[in-house]
N, C-alpha and C positions, 0 to 999 in steps of 0.2 A: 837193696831196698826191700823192706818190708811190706807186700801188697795188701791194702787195705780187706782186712777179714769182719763181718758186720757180728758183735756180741749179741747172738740171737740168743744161747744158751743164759748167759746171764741176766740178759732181759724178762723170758722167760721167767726166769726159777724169783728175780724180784719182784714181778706180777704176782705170781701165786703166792708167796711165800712171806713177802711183807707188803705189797699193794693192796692184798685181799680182794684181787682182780673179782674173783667170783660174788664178790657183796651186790656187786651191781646188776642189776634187775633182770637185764637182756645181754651179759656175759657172755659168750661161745668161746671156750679156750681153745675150742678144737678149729673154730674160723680167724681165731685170733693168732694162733702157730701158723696158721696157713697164710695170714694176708703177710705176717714181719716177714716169714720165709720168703714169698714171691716179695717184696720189695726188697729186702737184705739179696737175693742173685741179684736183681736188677743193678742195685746201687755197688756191689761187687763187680758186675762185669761193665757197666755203661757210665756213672756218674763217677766212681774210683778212679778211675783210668784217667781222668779229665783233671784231677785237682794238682799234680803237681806239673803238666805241663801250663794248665792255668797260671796259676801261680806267678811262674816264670815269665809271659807274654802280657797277661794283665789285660785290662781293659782301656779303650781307644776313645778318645773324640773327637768329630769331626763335623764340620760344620753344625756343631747343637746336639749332634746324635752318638748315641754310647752304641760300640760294636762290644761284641762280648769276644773272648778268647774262643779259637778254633774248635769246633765239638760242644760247643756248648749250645747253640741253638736246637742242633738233630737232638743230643739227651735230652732238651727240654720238651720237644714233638714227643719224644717216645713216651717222656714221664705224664704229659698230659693227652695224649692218649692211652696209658696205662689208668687211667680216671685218679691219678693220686692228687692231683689239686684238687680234689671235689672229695677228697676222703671222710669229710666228716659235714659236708653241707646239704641239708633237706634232701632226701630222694624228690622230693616235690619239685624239684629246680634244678634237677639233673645230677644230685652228687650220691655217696653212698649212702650217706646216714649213718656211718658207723661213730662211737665214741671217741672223746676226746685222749682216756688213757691208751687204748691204740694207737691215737694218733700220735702218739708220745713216744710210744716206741719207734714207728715210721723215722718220728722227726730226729732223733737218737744216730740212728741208723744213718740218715742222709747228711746229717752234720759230722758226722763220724768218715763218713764218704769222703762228702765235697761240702764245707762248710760255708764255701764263697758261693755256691749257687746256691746251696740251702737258706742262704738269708737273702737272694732275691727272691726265692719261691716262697719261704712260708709265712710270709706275713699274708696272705691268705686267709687263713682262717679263722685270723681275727676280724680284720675286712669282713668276713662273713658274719662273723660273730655281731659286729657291729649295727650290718644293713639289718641282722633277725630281730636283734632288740630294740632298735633307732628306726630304722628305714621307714618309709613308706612303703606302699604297695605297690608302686607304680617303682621305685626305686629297687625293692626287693626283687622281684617282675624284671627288671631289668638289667642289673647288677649281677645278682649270684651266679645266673647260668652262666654268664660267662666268665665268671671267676671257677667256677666249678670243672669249665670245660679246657678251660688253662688259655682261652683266648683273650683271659684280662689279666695281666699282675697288678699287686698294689702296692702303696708306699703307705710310710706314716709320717706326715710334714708337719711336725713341733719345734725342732732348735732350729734359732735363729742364731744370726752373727749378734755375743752382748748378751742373749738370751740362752743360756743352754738349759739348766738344771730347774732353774727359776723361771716357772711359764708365763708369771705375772708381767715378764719383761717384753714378751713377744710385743712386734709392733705392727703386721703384718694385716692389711685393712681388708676388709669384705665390705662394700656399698653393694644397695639393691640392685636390681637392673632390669626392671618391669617383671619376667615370673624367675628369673635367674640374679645369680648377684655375679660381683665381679670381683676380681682378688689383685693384690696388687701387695708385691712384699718380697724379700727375699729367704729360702730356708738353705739350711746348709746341714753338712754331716745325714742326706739323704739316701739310707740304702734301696738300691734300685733306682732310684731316680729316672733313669732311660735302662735301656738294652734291645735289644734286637730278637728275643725269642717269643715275646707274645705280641700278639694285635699291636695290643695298646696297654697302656697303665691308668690305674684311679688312683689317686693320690687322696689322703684323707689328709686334709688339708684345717689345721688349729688358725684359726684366725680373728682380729677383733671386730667385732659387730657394735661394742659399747663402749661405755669408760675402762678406769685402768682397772688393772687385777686381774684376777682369774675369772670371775662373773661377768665379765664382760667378750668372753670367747667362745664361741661357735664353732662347730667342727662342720667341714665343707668334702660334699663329691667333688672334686674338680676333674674331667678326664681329660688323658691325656691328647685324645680328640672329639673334634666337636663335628658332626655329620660327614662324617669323610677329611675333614679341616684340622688341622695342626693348630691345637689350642692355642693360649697364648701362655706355655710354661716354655721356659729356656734351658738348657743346661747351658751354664757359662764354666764350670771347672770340674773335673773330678779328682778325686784328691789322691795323692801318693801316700799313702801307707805303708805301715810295720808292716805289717800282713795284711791277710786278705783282699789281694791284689785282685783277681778275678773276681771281686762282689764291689761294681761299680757306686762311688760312694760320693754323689753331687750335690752340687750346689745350685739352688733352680732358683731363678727369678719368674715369678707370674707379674706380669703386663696389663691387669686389666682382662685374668681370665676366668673362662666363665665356668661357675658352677651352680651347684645346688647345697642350699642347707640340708642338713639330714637331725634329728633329733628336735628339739627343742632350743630358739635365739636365747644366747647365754647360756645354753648348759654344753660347752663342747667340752669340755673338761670331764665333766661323767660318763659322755658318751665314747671320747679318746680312748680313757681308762677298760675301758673294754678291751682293747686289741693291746692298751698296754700291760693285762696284767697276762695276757695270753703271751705275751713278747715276753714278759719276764720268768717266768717257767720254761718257753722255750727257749730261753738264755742257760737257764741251769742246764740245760740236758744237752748243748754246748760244753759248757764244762765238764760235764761226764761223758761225753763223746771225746772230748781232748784225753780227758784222764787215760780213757780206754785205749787208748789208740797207743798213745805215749808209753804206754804198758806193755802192750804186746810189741811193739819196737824194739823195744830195753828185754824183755825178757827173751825176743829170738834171737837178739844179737848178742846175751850173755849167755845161752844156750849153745851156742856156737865157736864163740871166743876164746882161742885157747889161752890161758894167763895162769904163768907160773904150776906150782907143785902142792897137792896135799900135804896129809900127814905124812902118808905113806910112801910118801916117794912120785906117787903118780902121776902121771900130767894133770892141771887143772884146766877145768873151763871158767868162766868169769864168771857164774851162775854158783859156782862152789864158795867163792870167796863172803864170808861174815857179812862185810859192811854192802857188796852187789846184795845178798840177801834180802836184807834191810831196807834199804831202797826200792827194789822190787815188790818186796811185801806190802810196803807203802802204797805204793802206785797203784799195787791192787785192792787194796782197803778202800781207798781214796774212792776208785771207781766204781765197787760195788756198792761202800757207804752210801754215795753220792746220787747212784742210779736208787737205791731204794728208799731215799730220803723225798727224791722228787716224783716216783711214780706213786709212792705212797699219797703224797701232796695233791697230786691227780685223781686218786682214786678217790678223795675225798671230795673234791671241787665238780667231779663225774656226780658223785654222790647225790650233792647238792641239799646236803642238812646240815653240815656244822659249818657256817660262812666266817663265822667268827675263826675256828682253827684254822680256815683255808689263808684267810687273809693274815694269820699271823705265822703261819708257815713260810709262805712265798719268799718275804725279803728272805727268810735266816737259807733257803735253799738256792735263792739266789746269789749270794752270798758265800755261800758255803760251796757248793758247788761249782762257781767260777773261779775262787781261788786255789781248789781243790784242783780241776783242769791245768791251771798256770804251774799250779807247784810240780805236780807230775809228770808236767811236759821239761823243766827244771830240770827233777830227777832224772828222768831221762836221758838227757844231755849229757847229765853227770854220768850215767853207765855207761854210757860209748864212749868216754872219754873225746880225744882228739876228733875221733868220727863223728862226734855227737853235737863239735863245732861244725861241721860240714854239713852242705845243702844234701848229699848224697842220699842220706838214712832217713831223712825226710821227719827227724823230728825236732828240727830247730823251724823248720815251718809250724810245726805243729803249737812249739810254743809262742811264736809269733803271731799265727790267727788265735791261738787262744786268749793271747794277752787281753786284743778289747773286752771281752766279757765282764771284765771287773767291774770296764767304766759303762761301756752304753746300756740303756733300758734301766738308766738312774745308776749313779756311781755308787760305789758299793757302802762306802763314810756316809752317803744321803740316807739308802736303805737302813744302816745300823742307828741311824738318830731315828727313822719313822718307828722303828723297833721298839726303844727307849722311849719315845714319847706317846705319840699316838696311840702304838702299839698296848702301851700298859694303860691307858685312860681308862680303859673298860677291862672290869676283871673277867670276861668271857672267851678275850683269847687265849689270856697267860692260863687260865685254868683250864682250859681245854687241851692247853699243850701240855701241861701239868700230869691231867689223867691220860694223854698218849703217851707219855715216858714210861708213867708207869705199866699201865700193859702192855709196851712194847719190851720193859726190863723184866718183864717175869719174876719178877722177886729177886734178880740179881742186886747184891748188896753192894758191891761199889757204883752201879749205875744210879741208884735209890742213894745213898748215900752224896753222890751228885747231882743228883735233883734237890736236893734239902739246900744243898748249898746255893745250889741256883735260886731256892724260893729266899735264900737268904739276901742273895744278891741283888731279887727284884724289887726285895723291901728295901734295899738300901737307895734306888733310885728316886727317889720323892725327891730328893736333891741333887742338882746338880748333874742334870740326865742326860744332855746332850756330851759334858768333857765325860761320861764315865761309858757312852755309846759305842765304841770302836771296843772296848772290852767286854760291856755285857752280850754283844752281837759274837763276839768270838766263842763266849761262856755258852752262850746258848745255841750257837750252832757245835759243840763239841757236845751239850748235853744229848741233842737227838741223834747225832752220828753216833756215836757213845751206845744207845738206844736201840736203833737201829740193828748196830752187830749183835746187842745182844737176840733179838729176834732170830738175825741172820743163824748165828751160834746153835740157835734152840732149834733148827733143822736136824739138826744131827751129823750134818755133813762132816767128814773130817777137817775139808781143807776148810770148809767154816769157820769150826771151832779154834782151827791151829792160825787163823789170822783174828778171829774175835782176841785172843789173851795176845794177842803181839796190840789191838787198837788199845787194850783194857790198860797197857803199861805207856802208853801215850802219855806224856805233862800236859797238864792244862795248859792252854794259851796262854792264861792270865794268871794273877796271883789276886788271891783271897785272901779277904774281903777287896771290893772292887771301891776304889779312890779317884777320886776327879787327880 
């Protein structure tokens, strides 16, 4: 087994080098090596350790209440007294105040770890994100600090049974109930839902307040107690999964329980979107944390492998063989691609001047980068051969928790149609992705040459947008990857360059011109 090693180095060198980490105002590279170092030991020596007996043991329910697998409570004390649930919420309420691109690295790292506890822990700081922009004072005042302090986790409660993808469907009621309301419905496919290592949980809770549709939803605190009192949320099932056995995944009925509005009646939908475009970014770095992982597996265990003979007569190791190359190389294009597609994506959204690129980035990184993870963990498989069928080497786990990424935080066919549609209504994001290709290609002519194409292919969607979407979203997520190396390349590094011309002889996804 391969023990989990955190890609601080290549973190790193995609902040500086394509993130333009240093653009942002209050920057510190030298405090920012310092925080992913001391998290990357932590997550090496305390969370590492935990993911594949995890795995194995899974999570329990028991009269209503989710235990979590063994070691998982104590790393969670240590992590929230390490102040990392409060890494990025107001000093003013007890957290650091550090950025959101840090926190990216963090979350990189911890997903890379233990990704079954990384997705109970970090929906956090959208949660935060939420109570900063929505909340009240009395809500903020009451909420953060102890999200900060890691004595609250949260959930995000939208798919219903009948309702997944389609929010319009939710049926899930909120009546008043003199200065609180009351909630009454069932949600499903809830991660975290229960567990055992914080206090308590807030659930942000999409519920109808009005008529049908989306304008008639409201986004609800509901906690998971009320004065010392066991609210009225239920776990009635937690579900058995491909993976990610230790990230407890429920089914909650609320009873007539009590919460609080937060935002504006009828705008829960805007106010959701908050923590879910934060979910969605942290989904991509998901997929670059499998990538990565998947990589250094395949490549220690081809390192090592003795298989067959050179030219010369000599013994081979599996690492020498053509098509192991190949593979290998991939996996690692895939990662770096991937990592610097989405931290760049951060550094922008940190930024906060070009909303229009941020929002037209997200899907294609989401997207790209979840499949990116799946395929690599694939790869993987494929270099260990027989071992690579076995729980042993620990990277048919790897592709098994990677696999959800495709689907939750909006399946990835939904993403590619908001791309194609929405996405091109306003020419402020296609054009702003436009002039990123090109200063990110440097005047490389087949990247530029693939960009013309690409404007070619956006002109051709006036028709017929949603059958031609699962292609233009492939086209255009190869255009920025594409992009990307070439940046990567323009380092100077050698092992850069010598993988930039292995991405550059990459086929297009698609074939051109793009056809319903």
């Amino acid at each position: 087994m391969t023990p989990f090693k955190a890609p601080l180095d290549d973190i790193l060198f995609c902040l500086r080098h394509v993130a333009g980490a240093d653009r942002l105002p209050e920057w510190d590279a030298e405090l920012a090596e310092g925080i992913l170092g001391h998290f990357a030991s932590f997550a090496e020596g305390v969370i590492a350790p935990l993911d594949e007996p995890g795995d194995a043991q899974g999570c329990t329910l028991s009269e209503g209440r989710v235990t979590m697998p063994d070691g998982f409570k104590d790393a969670y004390t240590q992590l929230a007294e390490g102040g990392w649930q409060g890494l990025t919420a107001p000093e003013e309420f007890g957290g650091m105040g550090q950025n959101a691109l840090l926190a990216a690295g963090v979350s990189e790292i911890f997903s890379g770890a233990n990704h079954a506890m990384q997705m109970v822990c970090n929906l956090v700081p959208g949660a935060i994100s939420t109570l900063m922009k929505f909340g009240s004072d009395a809500q903020k005042q009451h909420w953060i600090p102890r999200l900060a302090a890691g004595e609250t986790l949260s959930t995000m409660c939208l798919t219903e049974p009948g309702a997944g993808s389609d929010l319009s469907r939710i049926r899930t009621k909120a009546t008043p109930s003199g200065d609180s309301w009351r909630i009454e419905g069932e949600k499903i496919f809830i991660s975290g839902g229960d567990q055992d290592m914080s206090e308590d949980v807030l659930h942000l809770v999409l519920a109808r307040t009005g008529g049908d549709g989306v304008k008639g939803l409201s986004l609800f605190l509901c906690p998971s107690e009320v004065e010392g009192t066991r609210n009225a949320v239920t776990v009635t099932r937690i579900e058995e999964k491909l993976g990610l056995h230790a990230s407890p995944t429920c089914q909650l009925a609320f009873d007539g329980a009590e919460a609080e509005l937060i935002g504006d009646e009828g705008a829960g939908l805007m106010a959701m979107f908050t923590m879910m475009n934060h979910a969605r970014l942290d989904v991509s770095l998901q997929g670059v944390a499998h990538a990565s992982r998947a990589y250094h597996i395949a490549a220690d265990y081809a390192a090592e492998r003795k298989q067959g003979r050179k030219a010369d007569g000599t013994e081979a190791l599996l690492a020498d063989h053509p098509d192991v190359q190949r593979m290998l190389d991939e996996q690692k294009s895939l990662a770096l691609g991937a990592r610097a597609m989405t931290y760049l994506t951060m550094a922008e959204l940190t930024l906060g001047q070009n909303r229009a690129l941020v929002d037209f980035l997200t899907p294609i990184c989401k997207v790209f980068c979840t499949e990116a993870g799946i395929h690599a963990a694939d790869l993987g498989i494929q270099v260990l051969g027989g071992y690579g069928y076995l729980t042993e080497y620990r990277v048919s786990q790897t592709w098994r928790d990677a696999r959800i990424t495709s689907i939750y935080e909006g399946a990835n066919g939904i993403h590619a149609v908001a791309l194609a549609t929405r996405g091109l209504r306003a020419a402020e994001g296609p054009e702003a992705f436009a002039k990123l290709v090109e200063e990110l290609a440097s005047g490389d002519p087949d990247c530029l040459s693939l960009l013309s194409e690409w404007q070619d292919a956006r002109a051709g969607m006036a028709e017929q947008a949603v059958e031609k979407a699962h292609d233009f979203m492939a086209l255009t997520g190869e255009v920025l990857f594409r992009a990307v190396w070439c940046k990567l390349a323009a380092t100077g590094a050698a092992e850069m360059i010598r993988l930039a011309k292995r991405v550059a002889r990459r086929p297009l996804p698609v074939r051109l011109p793009l056809s319903a």
